[in-house]
Short mmCIF file of the C-alpha atoms (twelve columns), coordinates in Angstrom:
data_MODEL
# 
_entry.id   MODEL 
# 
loop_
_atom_site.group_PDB 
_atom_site.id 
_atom_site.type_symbol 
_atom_site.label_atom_id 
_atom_site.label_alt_id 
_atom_site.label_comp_id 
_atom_site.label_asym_id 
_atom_site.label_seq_id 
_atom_site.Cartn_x 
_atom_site.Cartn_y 
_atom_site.Cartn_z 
_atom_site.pdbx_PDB_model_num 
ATOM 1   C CA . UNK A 1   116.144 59.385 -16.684 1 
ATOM 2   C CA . UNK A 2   116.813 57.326 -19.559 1 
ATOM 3   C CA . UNK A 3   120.662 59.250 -21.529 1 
ATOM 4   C CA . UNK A 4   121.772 58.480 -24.934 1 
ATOM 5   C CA . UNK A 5   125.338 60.082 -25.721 1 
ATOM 6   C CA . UNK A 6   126.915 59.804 -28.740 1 
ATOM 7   C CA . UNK A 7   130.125 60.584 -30.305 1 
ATOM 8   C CA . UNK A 8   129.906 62.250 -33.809 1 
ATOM 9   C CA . UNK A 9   132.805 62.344 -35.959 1 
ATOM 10  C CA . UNK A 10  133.392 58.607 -37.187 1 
ATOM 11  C CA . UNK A 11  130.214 57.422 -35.186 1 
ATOM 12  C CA . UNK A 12  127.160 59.336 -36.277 1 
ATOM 13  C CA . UNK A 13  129.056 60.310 -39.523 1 
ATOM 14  C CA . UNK A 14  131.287 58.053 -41.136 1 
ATOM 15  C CA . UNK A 15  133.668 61.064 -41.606 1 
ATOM 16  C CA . UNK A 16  135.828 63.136 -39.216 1 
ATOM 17  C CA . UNK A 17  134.023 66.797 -39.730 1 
ATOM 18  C CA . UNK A 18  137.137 68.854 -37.813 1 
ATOM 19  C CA . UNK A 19  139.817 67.097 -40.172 1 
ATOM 20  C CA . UNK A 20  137.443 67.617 -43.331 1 
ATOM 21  C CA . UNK A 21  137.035 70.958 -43.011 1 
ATOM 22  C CA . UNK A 22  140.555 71.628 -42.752 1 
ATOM 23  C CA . UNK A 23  140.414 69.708 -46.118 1 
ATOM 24  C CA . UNK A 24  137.570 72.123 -47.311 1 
ATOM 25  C CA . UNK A 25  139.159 75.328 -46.522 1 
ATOM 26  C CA . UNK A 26  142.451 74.710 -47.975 1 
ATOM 27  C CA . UNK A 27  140.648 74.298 -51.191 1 
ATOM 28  C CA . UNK A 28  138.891 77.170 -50.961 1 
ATOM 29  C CA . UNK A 29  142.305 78.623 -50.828 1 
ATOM 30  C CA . UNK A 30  142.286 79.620 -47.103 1 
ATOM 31  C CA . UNK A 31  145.588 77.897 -46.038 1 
ATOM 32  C CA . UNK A 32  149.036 76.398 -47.736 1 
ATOM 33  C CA . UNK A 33  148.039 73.544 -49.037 1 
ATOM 34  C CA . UNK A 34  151.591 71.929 -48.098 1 
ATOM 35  C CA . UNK A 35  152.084 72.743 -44.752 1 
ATOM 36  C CA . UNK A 36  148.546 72.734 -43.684 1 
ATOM 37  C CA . UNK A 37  147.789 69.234 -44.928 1 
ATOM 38  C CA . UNK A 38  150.711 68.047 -43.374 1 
ATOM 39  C CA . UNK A 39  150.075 69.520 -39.655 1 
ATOM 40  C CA . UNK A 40  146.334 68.056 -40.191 1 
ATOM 41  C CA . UNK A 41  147.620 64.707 -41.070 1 
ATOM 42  C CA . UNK A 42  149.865 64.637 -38.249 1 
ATOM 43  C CA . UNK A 43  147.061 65.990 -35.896 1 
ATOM 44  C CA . UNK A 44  144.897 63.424 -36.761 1 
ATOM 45  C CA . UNK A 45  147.656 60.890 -36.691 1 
ATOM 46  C CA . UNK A 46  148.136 61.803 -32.671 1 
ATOM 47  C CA . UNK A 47  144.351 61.642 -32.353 1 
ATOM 48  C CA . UNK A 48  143.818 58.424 -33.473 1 
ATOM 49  C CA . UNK A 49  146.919 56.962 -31.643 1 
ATOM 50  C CA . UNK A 50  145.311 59.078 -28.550 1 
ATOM 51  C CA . UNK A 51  148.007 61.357 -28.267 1 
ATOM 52  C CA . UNK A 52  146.824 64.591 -29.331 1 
ATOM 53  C CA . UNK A 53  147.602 68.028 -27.410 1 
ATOM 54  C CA . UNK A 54  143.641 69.667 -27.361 1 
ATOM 55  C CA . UNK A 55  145.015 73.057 -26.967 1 
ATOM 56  C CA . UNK A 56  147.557 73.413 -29.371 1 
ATOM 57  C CA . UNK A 57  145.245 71.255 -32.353 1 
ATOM 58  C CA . UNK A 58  142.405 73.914 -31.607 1 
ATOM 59  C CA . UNK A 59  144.848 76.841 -31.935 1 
ATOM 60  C CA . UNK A 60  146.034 75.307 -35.064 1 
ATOM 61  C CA . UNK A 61  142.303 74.453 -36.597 1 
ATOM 62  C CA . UNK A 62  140.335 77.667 -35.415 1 
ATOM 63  C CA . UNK A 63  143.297 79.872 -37.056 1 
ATOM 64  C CA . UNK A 64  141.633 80.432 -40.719 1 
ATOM 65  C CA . UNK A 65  138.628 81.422 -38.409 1 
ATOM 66  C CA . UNK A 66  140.446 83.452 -36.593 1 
ATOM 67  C CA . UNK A 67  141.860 85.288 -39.659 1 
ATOM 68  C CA . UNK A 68  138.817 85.059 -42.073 1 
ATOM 69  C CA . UNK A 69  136.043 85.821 -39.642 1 
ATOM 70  C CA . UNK A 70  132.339 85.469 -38.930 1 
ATOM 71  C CA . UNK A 71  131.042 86.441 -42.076 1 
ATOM 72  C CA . UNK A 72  133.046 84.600 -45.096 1 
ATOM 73  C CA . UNK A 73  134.061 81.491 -42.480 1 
ATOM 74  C CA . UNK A 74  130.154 80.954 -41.515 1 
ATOM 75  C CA . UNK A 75  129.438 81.096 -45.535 1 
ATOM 76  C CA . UNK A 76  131.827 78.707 -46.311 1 
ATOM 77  C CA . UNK A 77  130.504 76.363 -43.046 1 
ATOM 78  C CA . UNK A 78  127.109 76.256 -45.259 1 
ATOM 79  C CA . UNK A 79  128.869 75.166 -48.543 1 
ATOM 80  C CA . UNK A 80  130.621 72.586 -45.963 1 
ATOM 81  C CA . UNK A 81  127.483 71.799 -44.829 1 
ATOM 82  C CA . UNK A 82  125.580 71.533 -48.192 1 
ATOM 83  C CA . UNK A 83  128.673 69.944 -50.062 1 
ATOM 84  C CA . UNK A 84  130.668 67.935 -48.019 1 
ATOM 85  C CA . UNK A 85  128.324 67.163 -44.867 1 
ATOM 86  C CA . UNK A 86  124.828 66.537 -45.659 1 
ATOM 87  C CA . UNK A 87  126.323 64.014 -49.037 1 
ATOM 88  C CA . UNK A 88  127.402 61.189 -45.539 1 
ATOM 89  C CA . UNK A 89  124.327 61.586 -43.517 1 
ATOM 90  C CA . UNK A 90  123.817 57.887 -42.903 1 
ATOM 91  C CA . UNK A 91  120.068 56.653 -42.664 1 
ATOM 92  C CA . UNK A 92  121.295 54.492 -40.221 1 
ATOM 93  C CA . UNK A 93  122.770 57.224 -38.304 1 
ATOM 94  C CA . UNK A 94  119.536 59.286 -37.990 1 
ATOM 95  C CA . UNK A 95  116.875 55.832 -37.271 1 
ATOM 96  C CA . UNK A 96  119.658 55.249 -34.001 1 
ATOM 97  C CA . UNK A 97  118.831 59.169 -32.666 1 
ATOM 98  C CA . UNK A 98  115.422 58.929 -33.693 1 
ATOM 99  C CA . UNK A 99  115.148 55.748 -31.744 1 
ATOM 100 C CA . UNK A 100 116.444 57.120 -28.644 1 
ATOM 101 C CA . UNK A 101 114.453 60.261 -28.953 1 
ATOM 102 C CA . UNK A 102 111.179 58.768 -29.473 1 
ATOM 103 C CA . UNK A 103 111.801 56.269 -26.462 1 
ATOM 104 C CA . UNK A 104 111.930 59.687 -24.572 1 
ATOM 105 C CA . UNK A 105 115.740 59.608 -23.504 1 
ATOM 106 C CA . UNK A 106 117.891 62.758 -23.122 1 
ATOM 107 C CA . UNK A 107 119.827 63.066 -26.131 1 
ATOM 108 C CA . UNK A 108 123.264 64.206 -26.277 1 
ATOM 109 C CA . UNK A 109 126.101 64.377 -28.730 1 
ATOM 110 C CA . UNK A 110 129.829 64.772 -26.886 1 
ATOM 111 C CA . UNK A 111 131.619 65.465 -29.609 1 
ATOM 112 C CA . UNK A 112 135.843 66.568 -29.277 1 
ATOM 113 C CA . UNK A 113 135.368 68.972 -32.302 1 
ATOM 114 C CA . UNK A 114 134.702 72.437 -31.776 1 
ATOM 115 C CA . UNK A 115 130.839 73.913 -31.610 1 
ATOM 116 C CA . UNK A 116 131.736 75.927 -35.084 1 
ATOM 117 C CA . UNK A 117 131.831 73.061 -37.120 1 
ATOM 118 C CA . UNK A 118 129.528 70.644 -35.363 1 
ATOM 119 C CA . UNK A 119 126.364 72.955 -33.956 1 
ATOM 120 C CA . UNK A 120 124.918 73.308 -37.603 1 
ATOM 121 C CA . UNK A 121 125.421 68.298 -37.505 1 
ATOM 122 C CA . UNK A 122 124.042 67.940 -34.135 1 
ATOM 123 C CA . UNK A 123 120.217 70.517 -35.932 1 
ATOM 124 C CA . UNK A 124 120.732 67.862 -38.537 1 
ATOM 125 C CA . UNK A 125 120.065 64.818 -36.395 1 
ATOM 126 C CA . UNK A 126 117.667 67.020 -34.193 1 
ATOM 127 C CA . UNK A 127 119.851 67.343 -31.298 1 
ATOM 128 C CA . UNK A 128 119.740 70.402 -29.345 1 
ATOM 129 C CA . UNK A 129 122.318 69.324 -26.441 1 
ATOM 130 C CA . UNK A 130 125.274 69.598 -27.796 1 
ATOM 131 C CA . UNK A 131 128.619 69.528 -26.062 1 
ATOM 132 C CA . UNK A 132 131.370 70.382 -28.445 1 
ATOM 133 C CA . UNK A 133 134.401 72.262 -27.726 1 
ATOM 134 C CA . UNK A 134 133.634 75.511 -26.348 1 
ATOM 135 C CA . UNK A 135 135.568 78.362 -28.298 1 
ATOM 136 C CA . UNK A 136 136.964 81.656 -26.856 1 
ATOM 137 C CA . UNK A 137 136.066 85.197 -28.225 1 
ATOM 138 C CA . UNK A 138 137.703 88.104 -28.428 1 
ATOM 139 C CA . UNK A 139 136.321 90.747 -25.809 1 
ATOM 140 C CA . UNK A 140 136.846 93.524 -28.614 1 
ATOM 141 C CA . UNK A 141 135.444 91.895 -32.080 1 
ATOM 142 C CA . UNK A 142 133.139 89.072 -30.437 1 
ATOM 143 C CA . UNK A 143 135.054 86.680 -32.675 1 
ATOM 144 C CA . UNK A 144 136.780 83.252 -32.059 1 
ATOM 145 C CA . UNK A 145 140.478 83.913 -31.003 1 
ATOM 146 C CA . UNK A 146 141.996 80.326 -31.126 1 
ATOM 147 C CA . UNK A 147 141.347 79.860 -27.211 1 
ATOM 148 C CA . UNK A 148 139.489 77.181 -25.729 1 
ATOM 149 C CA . UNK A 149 136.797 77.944 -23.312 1 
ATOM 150 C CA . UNK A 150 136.405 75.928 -20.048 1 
ATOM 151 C CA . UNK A 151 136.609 72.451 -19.875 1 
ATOM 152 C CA . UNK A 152 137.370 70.760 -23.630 1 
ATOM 153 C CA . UNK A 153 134.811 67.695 -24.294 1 
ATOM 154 C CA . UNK A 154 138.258 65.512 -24.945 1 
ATOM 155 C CA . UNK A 155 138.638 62.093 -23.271 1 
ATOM 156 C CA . UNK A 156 138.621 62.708 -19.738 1 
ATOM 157 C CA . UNK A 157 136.580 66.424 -20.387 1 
ATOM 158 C CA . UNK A 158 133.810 64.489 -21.725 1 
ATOM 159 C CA . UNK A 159 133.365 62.916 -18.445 1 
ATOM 160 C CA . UNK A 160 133.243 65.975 -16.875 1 
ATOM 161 C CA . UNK A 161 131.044 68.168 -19.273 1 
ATOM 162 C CA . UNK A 162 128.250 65.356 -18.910 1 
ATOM 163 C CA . UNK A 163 128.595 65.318 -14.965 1 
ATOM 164 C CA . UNK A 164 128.516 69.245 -15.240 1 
ATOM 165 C CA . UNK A 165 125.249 69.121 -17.074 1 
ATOM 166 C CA . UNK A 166 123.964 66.073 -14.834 1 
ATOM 167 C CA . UNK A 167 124.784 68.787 -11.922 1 
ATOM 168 C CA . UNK A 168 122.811 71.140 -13.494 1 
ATOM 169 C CA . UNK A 169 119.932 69.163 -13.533 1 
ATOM 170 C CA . UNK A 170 120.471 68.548 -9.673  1 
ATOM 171 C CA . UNK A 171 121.222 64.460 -10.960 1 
ATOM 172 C CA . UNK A 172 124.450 62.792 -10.190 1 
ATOM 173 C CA . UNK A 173 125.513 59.349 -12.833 1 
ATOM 174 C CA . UNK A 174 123.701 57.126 -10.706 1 
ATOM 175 C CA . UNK A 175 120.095 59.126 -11.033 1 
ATOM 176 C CA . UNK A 176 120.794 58.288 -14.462 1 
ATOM 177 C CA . UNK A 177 120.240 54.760 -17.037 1 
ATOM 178 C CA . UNK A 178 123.406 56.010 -19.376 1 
ATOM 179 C CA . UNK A 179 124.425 54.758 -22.497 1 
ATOM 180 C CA . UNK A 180 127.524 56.138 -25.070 1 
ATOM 181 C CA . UNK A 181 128.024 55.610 -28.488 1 
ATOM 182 C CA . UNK A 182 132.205 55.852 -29.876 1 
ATOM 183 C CA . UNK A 183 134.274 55.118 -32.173 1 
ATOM 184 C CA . UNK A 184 137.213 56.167 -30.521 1 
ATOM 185 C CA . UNK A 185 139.604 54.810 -28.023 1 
ATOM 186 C CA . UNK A 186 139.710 58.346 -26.957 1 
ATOM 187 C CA . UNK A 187 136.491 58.119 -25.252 1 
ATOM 188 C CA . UNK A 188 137.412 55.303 -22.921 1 
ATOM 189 C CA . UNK A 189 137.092 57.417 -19.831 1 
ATOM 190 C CA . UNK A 190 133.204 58.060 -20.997 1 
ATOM 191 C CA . UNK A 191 132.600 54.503 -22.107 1 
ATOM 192 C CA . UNK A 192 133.952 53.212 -18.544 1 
ATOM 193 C CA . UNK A 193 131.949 56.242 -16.686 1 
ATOM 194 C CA . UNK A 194 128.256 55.065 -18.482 1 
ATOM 195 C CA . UNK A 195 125.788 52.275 -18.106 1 
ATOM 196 C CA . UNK A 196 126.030 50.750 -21.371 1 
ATOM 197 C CA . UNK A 197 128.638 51.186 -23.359 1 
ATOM 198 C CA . UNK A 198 128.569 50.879 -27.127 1 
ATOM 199 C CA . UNK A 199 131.798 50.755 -28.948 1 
ATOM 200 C CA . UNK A 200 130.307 51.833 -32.423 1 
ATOM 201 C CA . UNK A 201 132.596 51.307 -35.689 1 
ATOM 202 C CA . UNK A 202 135.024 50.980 -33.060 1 
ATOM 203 C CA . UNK A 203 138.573 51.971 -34.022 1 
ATOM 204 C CA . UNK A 204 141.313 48.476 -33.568 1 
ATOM 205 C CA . UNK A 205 142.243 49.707 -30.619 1 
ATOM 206 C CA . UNK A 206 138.440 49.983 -28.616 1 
ATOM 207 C CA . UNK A 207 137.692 47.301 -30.560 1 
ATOM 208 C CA . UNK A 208 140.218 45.094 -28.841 1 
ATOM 209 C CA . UNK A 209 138.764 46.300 -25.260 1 
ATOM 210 C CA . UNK A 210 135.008 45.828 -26.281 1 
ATOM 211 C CA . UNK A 211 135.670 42.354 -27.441 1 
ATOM 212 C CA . UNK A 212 137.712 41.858 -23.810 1 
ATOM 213 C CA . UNK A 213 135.294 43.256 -21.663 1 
ATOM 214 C CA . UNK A 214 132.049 41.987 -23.325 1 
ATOM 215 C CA . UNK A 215 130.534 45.398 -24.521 1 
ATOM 216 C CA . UNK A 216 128.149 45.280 -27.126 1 
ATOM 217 C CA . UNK A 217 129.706 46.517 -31.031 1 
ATOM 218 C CA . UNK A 218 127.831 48.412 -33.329 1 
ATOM 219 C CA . UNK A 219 128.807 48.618 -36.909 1 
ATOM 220 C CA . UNK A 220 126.148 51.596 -38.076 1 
ATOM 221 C CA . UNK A 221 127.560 51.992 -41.721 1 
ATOM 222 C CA . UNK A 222 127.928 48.249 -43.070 1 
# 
């Protein structure tokens, strides 16, 4: 078996869709503007310096889900979607799945951004295995509580969640020809665990280690 895995936020879209839609939702009015921007900016900060707490940022972004719930947060995902999303869909972006797909390789995105926001990206590139962060519900309303369920697909997790669906499959990594796309140097663990490793618009710091070790560099979006 032939596996394509790909990062999404900053790889397959040149945006990061977990810190834009804490952008999005403040303006609809769903958070102080103040204090929220400045615990997303600082969130973001520690994930890009690879840094960042999983447990406490997901408590922290699911909380206007938490408090709006499933109706008005999955109508303003759509206007997300229609207004904010679908306006940096990359030709690029879809020819590389498309590629893969029609090669016949198992198609993956491993994205560390939860399966609220992302689920609705991954239909958009035709992707039905998705492994996102798994959110928690409530036993009594069946909503999102802020928890994270099982093992987060964050830097070492992502190593995991892909050998957990390799399992699944009865396959182990070396049944497999694997290659990852990232951006980020939070998905060294993943780029060391595959076959091929692709540091796409890679962030300085991958970018330092892909040059070192000889991996191949993508730039989708030039």
């Amino acid at each position: 078996m032939k596996l394509a895995l790909f990062d999404l936020d900053d790889t397959l879209i040149p945006i990061d869709s977990d810190y834009e839609w804490g952008v999005f939702t403040t303006a609809l009015g769903w958070n102080d503007p103040t204090e929220f921007s400045h615990r997303n900016d600082a969130f973001y900060a520690q994930y890009k310096a690879g840094t960042m707490n999983i447990w406490e940022y997901i408590r922290f972004a699911t909380e206007p889900l938490c408090r709006y719930g499933a109706i008005e947060s999955e109508a303003a995902h759509a206007l997300f979607m229609r207004d904010v999303v679908q306006k940096v869909i990359q030709p690029e972006a879809l020819a590389l799945v498309r590629q893969h797909q029609a090669a016949g390789d198992a198609v993956i995105i491993v994205t560390a951004t939860n399966e609220f926001v992302t689920r609705s990206i991954a239909q958009i590139f035709g992707v039905t295995d998705l492994m996102a962060v798994n959110l928690a519900r409530d036993p009594v309303s069946g909503w999102f509580n802020g928890e994270i369920l099982g093992t987060p697909s964050f830097r070492e997790g992502k190593v995991t969640r892909v050998g957990q669906w390799l399992a699944e499959r009865q396959l182990d990594w070396q049944d497999v020809d694997s290659t990852f796309y990232s951006d980020s140097i939070n998905d060294l663990p993943l780029l060391e665990r595959v076959n091929h490793p692709v540091a796409t618009n890679p962030d300085a710091q991958l970018r330092a280690i892909a040059q070192a070790r000889g991996w191949r560099i993508l730039e989708l979006f030039q």
